[in-house]
C-alpha positions as CSV (number, residue, x, y, z in Angstrom):
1,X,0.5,-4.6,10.1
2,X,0.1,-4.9,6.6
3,X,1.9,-3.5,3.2
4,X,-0.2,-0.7,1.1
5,X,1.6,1.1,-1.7
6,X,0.5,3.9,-4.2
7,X,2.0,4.6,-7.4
8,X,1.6,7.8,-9.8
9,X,1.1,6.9,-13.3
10,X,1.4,8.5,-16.6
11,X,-2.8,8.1,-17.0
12,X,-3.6,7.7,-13.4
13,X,-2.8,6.3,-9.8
14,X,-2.5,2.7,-8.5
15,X,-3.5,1.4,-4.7
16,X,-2.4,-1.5,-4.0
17,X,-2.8,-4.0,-0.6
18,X,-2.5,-6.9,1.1
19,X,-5.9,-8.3,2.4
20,X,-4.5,-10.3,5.5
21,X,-6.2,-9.0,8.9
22,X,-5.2,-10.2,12.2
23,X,-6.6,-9.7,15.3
24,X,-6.3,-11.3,18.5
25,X,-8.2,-12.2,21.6
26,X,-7.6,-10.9,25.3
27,X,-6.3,-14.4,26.3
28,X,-3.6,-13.5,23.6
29,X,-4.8,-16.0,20.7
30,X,-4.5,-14.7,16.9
31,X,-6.6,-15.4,14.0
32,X,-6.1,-14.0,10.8
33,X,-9.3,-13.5,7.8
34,X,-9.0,-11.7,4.6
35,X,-10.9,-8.9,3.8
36,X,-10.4,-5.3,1.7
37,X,-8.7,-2.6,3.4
38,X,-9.1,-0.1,0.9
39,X,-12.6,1.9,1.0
40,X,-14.3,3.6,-1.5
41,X,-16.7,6.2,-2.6
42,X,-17.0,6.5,-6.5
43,X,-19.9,9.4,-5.6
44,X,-17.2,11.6,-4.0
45,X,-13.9,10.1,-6.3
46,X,-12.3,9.3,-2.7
47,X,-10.4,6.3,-1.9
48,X,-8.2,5.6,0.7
49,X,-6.5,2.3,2.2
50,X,-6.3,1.6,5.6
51,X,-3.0,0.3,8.0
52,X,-1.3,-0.4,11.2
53,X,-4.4,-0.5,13.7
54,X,-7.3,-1.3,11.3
55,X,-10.0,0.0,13.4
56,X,-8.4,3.7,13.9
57,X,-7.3,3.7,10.4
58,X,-10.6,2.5,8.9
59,X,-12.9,5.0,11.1
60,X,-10.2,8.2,9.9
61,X,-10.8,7.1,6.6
62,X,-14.9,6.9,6.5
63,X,-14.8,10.5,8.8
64,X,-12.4,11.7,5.8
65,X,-14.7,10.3,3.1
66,X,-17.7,12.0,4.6
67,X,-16.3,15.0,5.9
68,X,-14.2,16.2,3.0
69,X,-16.9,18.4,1.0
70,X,-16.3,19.2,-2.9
71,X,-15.1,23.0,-2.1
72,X,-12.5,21.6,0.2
73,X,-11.2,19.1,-2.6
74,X,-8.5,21.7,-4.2
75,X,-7.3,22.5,-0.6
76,X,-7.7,19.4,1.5
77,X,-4.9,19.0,4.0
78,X,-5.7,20.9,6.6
79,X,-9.2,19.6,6.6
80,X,-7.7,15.7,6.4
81,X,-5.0,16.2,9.3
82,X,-8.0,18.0,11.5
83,X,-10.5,14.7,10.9
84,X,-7.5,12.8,11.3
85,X,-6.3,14.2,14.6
86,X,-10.1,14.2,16.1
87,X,-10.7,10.5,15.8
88,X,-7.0,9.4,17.2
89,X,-7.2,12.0,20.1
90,X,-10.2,9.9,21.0
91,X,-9.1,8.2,24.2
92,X,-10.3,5.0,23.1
93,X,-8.7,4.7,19.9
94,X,-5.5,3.2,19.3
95,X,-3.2,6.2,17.1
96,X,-1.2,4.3,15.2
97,X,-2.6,4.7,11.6
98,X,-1.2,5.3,8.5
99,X,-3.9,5.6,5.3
100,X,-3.0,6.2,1.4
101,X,-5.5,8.8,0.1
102,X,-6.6,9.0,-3.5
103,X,-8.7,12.7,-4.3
104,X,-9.5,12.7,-8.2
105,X,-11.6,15.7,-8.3
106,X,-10.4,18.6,-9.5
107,X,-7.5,16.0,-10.5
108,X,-6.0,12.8,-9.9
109,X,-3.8,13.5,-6.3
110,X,-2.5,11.3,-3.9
111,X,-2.0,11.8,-0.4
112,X,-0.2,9.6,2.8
113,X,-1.7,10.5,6.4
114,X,0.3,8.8,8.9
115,X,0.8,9.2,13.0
116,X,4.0,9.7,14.2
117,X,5.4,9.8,17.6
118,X,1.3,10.4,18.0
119,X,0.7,13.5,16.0
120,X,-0.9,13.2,12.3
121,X,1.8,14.3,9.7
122,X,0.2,14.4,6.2
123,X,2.8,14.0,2.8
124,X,0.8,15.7,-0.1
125,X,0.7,15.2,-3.8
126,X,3.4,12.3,-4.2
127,X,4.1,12.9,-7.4
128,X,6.2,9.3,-7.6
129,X,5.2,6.4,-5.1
130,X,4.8,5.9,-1.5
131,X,4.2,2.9,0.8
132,X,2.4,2.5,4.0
133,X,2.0,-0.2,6.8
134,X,4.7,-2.4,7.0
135,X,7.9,0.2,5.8
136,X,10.4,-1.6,6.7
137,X,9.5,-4.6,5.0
138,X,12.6,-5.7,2.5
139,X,10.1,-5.9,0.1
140,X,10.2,-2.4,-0.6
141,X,12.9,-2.8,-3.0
142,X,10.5,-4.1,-5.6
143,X,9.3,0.0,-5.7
144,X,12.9,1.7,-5.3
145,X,14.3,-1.1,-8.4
146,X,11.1,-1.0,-10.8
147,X,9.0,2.5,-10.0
148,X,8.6,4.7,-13.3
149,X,5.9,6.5,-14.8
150,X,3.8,4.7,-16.8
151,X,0.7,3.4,-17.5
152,X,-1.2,2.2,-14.3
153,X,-1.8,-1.1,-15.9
154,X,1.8,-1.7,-15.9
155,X,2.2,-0.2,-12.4
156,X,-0.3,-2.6,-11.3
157,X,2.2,-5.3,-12.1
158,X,5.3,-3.5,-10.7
159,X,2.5,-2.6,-7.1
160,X,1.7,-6.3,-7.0
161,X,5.3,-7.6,-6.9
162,X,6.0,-5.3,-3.6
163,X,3.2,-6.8,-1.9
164,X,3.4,-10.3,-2.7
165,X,6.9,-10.4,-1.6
166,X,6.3,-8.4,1.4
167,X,3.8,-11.2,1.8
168,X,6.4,-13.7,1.0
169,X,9.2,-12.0,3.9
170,X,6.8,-11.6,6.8
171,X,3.6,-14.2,6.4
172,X,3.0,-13.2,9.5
173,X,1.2,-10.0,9.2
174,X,1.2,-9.9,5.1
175,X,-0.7,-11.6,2.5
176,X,-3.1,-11.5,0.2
177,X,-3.3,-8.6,-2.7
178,X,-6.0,-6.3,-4.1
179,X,-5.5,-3.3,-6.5
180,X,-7.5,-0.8,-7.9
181,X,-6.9,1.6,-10.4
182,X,-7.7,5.0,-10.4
183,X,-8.1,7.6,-13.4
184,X,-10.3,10.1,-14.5
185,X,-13.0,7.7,-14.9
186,X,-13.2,6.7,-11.4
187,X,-11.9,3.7,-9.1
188,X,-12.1,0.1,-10.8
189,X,-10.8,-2.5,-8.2
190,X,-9.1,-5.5,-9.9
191,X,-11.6,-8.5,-9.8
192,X,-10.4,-11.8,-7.2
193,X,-9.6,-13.4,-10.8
194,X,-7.0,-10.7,-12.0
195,X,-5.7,-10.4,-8.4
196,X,-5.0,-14.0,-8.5
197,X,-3.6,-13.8,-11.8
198,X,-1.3,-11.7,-10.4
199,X,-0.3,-13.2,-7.8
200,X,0.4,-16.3,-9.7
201,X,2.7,-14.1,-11.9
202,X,4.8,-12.9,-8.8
203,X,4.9,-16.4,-7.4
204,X,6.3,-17.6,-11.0
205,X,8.8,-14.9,-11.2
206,X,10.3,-15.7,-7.9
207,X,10.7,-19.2,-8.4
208,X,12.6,-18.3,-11.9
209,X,14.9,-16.3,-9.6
210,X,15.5,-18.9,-6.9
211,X,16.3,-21.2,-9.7
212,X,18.7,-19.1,-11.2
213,X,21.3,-19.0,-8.6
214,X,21.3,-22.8,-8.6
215,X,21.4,-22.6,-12.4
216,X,25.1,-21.0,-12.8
217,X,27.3,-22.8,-14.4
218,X,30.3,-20.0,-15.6
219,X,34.2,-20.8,-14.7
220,X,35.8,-18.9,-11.8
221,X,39.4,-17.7,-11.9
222,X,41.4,-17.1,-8.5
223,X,43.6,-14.8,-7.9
224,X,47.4,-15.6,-6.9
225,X,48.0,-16.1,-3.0
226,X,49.9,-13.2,-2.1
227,X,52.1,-13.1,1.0
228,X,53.3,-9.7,2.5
């Protein structure tokens, strides 16, 4: 599992994810590493994130990346839902995938591929924001509350919230962030340093909030007992 979400911007798109990775053995042992789950190709202006079963999700994305040729950019669904469908009809693929696709030639687009009930379903130029992964994670809310249009730098702060605190509600399968910002002049993914910044920011505000409901100190009134 993990928590992915893309935002549409006034001057651009933001992808934002989690980093955590989990995998387990066939004696049924879990480990977890961190590592970037959104891939890129600045050549073709195609990035995409990857979710639920890593290994399908990461092998539709690469076949999207190199099989989605520059005529096909303007018309690219049914091409994306074909490579899609090829590589989780493979019998030895798990089909439980759900990628967040960024085109920005001949403009700035973003796309969600997901499997449902095992057939590929493709949502096409999300003009707002959209999540992937884990959603129904609580930490949605950060989106639905905060989400406007405006510049992706800001986004990137509103993006990083939703993941740390999915993080935060299930540590289980969630953690870590990266984000990368996408506009006309390409993809620039957020250094470790401004991830971490981040991060810190989100950790700061919630500990401002828990403290706050300590923090009250108004008068109540009660109402009359009533008896009828």
């Amino acid at each position: 599992m993990t928590m992915q979400v893309g935002m549409v911007g006034t001057d651009g798109i933001v992808l934002a994810s989690d980093t955590k990775q989990v995998q387990s053995t066939i004696g049924g042992v879990c480990s977890s590493f961190n590592a970037s789950k959104i891939k890129i190709c600045q050549e073709r202006g195609i990035a995409i994130s990857c979710a639920r079963n890593m290994e399908t999700a990461t092998l539709v994305a690469k076949n999207i990346i190199l099989g989605l040729g520059d005529s096909q950019m303007e018309s690219p669904i049914a091409l994306i839902e074909n490579i899609a469908k090829k590589v989780i009809d493979d019998p030895g693929c798990r089909n439980d995938v759900h990628c967040l696709i960024v085109l920005l030639r001949p403009r700035p687009r973003l796309i969600r591929v997901r499997t449902i009930g095992g057939e590929i379903t493709c949502d096409d130029d999300i003009t707002g924001k959209v999540v992937a992964g884990d959603i129904e994670n609580a930490g949605i809310f950060w989106s639905e509350m905060y989400y406007e249009r405006r510049p992706i730098k800001h986004l990137a702060r509103v993006a990083a919230q939703l993941v740390v605190m999915a993080g935060k509600i299930s540590s289980g399968n969630v953690g870590g962030l990266e984000v990368v910002l996408c506009d006309a002049s390409g993809f620039r993914r957020l250094s470790a340093d401004s991830n971490a910044r981040l991060e810190s920011t989100v950790n700061q505000m919630d500990e401002t909030i828990r403290k706050s409901f300590t923090s009250y100190d108004g008068q109540f009134t009660y109402a009359t007992d009533m008896i009828s």
